[in-house]
C-alpha positions as CSV (number, residue, x, y, z in Angstrom):
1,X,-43.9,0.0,0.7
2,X,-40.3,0.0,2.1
3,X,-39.9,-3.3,1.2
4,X,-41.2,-3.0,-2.3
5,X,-38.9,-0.3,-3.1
6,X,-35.5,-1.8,-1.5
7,X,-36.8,-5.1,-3.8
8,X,-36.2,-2.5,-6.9
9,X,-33.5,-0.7,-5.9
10,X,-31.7,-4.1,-5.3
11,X,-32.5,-5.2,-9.0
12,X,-31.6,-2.3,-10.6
13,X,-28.2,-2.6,-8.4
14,X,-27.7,-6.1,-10.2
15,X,-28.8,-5.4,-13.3
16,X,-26.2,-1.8,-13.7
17,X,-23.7,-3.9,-11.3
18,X,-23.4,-6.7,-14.4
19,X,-22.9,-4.3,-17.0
20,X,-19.6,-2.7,-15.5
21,X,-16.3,-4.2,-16.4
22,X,-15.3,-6.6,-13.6
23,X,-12.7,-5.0,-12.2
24,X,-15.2,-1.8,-11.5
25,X,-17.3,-4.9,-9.9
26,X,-14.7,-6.1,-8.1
27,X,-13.4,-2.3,-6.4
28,X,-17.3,-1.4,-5.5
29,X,-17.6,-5.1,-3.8
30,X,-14.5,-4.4,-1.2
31,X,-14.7,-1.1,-0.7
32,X,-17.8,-2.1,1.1
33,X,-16.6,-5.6,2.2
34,X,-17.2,-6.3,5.6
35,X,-15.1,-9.2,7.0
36,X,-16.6,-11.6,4.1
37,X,-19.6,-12.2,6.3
38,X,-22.0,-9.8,4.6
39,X,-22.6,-8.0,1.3
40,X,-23.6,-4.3,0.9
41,X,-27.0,-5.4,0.6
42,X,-27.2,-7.4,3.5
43,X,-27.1,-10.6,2.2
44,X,-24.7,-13.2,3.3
45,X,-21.7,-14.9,1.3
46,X,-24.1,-18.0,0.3
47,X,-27.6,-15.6,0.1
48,X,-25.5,-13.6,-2.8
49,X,-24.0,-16.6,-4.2
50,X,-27.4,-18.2,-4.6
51,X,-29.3,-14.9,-6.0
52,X,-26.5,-14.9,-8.7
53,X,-27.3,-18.6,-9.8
54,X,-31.6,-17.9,-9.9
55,X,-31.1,-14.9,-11.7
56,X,-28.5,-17.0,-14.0
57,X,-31.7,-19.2,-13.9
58,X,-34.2,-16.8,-15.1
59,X,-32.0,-15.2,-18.0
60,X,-31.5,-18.8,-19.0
61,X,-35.3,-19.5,-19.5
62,X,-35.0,-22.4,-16.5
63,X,-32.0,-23.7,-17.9
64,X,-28.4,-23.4,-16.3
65,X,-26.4,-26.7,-17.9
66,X,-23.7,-26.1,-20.1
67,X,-22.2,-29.2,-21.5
68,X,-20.5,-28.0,-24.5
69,X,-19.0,-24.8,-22.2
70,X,-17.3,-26.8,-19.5
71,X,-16.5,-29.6,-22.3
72,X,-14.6,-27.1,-24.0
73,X,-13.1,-25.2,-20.8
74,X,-11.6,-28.5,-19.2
75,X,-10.4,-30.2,-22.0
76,X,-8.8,-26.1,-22.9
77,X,-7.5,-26.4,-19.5
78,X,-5.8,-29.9,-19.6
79,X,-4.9,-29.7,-23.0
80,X,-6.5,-32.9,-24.1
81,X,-7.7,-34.0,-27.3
82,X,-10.7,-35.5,-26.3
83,X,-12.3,-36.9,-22.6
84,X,-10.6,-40.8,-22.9
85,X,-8.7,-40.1,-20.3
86,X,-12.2,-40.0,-18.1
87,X,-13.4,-43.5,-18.7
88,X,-13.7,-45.5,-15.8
89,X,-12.3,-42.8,-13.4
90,X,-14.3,-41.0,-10.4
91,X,-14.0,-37.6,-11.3
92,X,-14.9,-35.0,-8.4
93,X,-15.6,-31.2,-9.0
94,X,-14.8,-29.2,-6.2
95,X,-16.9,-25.6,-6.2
96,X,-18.8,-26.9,-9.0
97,X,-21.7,-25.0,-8.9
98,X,-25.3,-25.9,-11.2
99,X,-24.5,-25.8,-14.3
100,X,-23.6,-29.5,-14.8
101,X,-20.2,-28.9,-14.9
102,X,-19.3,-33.0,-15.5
103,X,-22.5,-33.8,-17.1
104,X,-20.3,-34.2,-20.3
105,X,-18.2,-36.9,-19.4
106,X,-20.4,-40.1,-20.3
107,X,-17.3,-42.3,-19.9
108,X,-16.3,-41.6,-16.2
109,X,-17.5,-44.4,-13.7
110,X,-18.8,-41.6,-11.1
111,X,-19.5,-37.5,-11.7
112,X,-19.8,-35.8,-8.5
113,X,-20.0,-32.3,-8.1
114,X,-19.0,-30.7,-4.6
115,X,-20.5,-27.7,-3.0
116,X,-22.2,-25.7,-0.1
117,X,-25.3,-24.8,-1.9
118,X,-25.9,-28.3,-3.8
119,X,-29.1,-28.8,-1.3
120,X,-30.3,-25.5,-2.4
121,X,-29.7,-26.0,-6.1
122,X,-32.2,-28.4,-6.3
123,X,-34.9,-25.6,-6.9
124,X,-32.4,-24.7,-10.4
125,X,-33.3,-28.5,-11.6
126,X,-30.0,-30.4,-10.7
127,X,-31.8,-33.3,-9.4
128,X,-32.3,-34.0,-13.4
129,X,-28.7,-34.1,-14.4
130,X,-26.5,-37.1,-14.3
131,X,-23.9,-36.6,-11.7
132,X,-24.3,-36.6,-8.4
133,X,-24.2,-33.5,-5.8
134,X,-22.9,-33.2,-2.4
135,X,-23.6,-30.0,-0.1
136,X,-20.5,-29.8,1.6
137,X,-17.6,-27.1,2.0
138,X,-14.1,-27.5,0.1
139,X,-12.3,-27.6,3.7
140,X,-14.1,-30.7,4.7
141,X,-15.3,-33.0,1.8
142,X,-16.7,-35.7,2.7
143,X,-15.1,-38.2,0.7
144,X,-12.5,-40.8,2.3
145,X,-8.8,-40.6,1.8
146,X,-7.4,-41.5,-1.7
147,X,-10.9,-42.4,-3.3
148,X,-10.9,-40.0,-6.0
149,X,-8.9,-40.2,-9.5
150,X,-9.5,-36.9,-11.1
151,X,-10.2,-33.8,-8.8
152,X,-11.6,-30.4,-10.7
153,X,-12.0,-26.8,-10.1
154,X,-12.9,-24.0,-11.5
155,X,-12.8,-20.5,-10.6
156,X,-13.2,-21.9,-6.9
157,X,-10.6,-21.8,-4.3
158,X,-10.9,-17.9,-4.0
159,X,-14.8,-18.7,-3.1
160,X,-13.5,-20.9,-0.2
161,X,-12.9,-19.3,3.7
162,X,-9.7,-21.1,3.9
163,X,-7.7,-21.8,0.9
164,X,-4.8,-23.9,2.3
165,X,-7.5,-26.4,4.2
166,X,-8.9,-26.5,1.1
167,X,-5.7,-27.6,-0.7
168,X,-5.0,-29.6,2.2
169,X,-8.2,-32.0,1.3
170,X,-7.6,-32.3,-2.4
171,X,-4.3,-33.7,-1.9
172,X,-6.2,-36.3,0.6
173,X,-9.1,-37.5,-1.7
174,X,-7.2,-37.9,-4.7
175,X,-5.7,-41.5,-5.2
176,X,-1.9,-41.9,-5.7
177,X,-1.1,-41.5,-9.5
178,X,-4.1,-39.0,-9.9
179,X,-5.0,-35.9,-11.3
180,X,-5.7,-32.5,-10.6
181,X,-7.2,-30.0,-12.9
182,X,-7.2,-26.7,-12.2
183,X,-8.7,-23.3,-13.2
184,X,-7.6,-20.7,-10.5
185,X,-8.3,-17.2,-9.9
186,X,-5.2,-15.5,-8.9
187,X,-4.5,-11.9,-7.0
188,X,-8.4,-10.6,-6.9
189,X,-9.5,-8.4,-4.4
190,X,-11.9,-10.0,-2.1
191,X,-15.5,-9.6,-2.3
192,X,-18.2,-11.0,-0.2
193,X,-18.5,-13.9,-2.3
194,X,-14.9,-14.8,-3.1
195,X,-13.1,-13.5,0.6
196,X,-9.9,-15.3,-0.3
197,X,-6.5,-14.2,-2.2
198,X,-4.9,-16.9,-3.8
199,X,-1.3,-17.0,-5.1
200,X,0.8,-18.5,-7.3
201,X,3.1,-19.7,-5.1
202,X,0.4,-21.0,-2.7
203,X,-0.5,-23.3,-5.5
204,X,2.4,-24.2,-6.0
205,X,3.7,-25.2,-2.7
206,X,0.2,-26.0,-0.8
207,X,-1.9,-27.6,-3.3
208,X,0.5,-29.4,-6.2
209,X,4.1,-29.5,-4.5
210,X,6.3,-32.4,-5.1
211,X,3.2,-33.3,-8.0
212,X,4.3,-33.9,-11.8
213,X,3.2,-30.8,-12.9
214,X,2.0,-31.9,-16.8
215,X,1.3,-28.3,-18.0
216,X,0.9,-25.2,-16.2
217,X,0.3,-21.4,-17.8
218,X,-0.3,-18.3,-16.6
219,X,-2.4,-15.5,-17.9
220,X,-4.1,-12.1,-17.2
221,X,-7.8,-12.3,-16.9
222,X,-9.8,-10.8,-19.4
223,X,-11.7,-7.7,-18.1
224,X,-14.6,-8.5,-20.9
225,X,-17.6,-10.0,-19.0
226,X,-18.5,-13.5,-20.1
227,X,-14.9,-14.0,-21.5
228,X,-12.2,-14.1,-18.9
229,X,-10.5,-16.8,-20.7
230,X,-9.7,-14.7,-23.6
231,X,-5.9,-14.7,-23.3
232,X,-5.8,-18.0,-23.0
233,X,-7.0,-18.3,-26.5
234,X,-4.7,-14.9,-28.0
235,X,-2.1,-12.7,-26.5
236,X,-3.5,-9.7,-25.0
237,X,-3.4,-6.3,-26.9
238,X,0.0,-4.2,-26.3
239,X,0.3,-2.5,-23.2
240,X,-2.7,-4.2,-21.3
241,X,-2.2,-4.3,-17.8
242,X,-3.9,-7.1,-16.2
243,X,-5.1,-6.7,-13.1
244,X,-5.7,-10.5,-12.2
245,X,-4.5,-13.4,-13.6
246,X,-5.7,-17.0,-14.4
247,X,-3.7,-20.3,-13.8
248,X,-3.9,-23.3,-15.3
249,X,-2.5,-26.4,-14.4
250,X,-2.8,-30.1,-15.1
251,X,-0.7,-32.4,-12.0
252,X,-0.4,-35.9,-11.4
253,X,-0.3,-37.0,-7.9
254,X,2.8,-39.3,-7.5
255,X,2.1,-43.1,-7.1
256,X,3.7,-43.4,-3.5
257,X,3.9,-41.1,-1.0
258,X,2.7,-41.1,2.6
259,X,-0.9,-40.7,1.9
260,X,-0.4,-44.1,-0.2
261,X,1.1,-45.8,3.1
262,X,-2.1,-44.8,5.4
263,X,-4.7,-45.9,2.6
264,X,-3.2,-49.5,3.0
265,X,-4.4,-49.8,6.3
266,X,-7.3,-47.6,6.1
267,X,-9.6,-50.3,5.2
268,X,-12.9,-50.5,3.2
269,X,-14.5,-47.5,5.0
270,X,-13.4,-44.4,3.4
271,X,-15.2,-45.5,0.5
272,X,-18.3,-45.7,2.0
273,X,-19.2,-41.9,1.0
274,X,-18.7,-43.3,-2.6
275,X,-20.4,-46.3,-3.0
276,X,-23.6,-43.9,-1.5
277,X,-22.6,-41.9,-4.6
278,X,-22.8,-44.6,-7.3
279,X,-25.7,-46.2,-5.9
280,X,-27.6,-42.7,-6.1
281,X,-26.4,-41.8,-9.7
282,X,-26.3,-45.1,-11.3
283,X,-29.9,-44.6,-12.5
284,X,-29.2,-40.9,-13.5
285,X,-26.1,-41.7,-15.4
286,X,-27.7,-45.3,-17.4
287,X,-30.6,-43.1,-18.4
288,X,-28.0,-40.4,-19.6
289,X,-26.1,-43.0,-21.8
């Protein structure tokens, strides 16, 4: 019987949770924010991650991929016309989540999609999409040195338990003369799920420094849920205060640098993770074309 109502009372926690702004979320989740290592309902940081994505699942009718959303989003993000500058490339999503997030781009050689619940996603149907998953954490992806030629992320970094680690292995997977793409959370409180505060100049100095930096804006975060985007698209109304803000960024990796002088003698090995990659989604990604 105990059980049975705790199972309620946590749905109708969820379900009123979602409805309140997100900075109302956001003050309820720390104030009870124990060290990152468990929320108030005593689920841990991947547990609450994962309810979030089946009960994405279930309001979704069994269906969580969102081409035309992230199609929009990254190309918003890079300011691109269009996804030419994908074709042929390896294209790694760091955080990505189940949604698909690079089932979009058709020309890219290689879609992979990084993170610590991919084994566990399974059950939300990615094994049917065309891009390939990897269960791994952001602070040690298990791709070799320089093997990547676009890395992505979204709304990630402040999930992450170390955010200059992090950093630190983007800069080592993506090839001389790449680039990085970035949507990134900046100044939340922590919650259980997201434990990390990330800064502008953190960004700046840890994860794109001495980088051609090809666009970059800030913005506040929209407090509307579903649409925290908004002011990228039109200036907030007057006298909003933003709470958090959004950057944006679009950097390209310089061609030589000292990561460029180990990959010369690193030999055919660090791309040993990737060929395991291609081999697994060639089928996936033929049959999506």
């Amino acid at each position: 019987m105990h059980c049975v109502l705790f199972s309620l009372f946590r749905a109708i926690w969820r379900m009123f949770r979602m409805l309140l702004p997100r900075s109302w979320r956001r003050a309820i989740e720390s104030s009870t924010f124990a060290g990152g290592v468990r929320t108030t309902l005593g689920q841990t940081k991947q547990e609450s991650e994962l309810a979030y994505w089946r009960s994405q699942h279930r309001q979704g009718g069994g269906v969580l991929r969102r081409d035309d959303y992230y199609r929009s989003l990254t190309l918003q993000i890079a300011d691109w016309q269009d996804a030419i500058h994908v074709t042929g490339r390896v294209v790694v999503d760091i955080g990505c989540g189940p949604r698909g997030s690079l089932c979009w781009m058709k020309q890219a050689r290689l879609r992979i999609g990084v993170d610590p619940l991919a084994d566990a996603y399974r059950e939300l149907g990615i094994s049917d999409q065309p891009m390939t998953y990897l269960g791994a954490a952001a602070e040690r992806l298990p791709l070799g040195d320089e093997t990547v030629d676009i890395v992505l992320t979204v709304n990630a970094l402040d999930h992450v338990d170390n955010v200059d680690q992090a950093c630190a292995e983007i800069r080592r997977i993506l090839k001389p003369g790449g680039l990085f793409i970035g949507s990134i959370n900046l100044r939340e409180v922590p919650t259980a799920t997201e434990p990390s505060i990330v800064t502008r100049e953190q960004v700046e100095s840890n994860l794109i420094g001495g980088w051609r930096i090809e666009r970059l804006r800030v913005f506040p975060e929209c407090d509307v849920p579903g649409d925290a985007y908004r002011y990228a698209r039109q200036a907030p109304p007057p006298g909003y205060r933003a709470e958090m803000m959004v950057l944006w960024c679009l950097a390209r990796k310089p061609e030589y640098g000292p990561l460029a002088e180990q990959s010369a003698t690193s030999g055919a090995a660090n791309h040993a993770e990737l060929g395991r990659c291609d081999n697994d989604a060639h089928q996936r990604q033929n049959d999506d074309q």
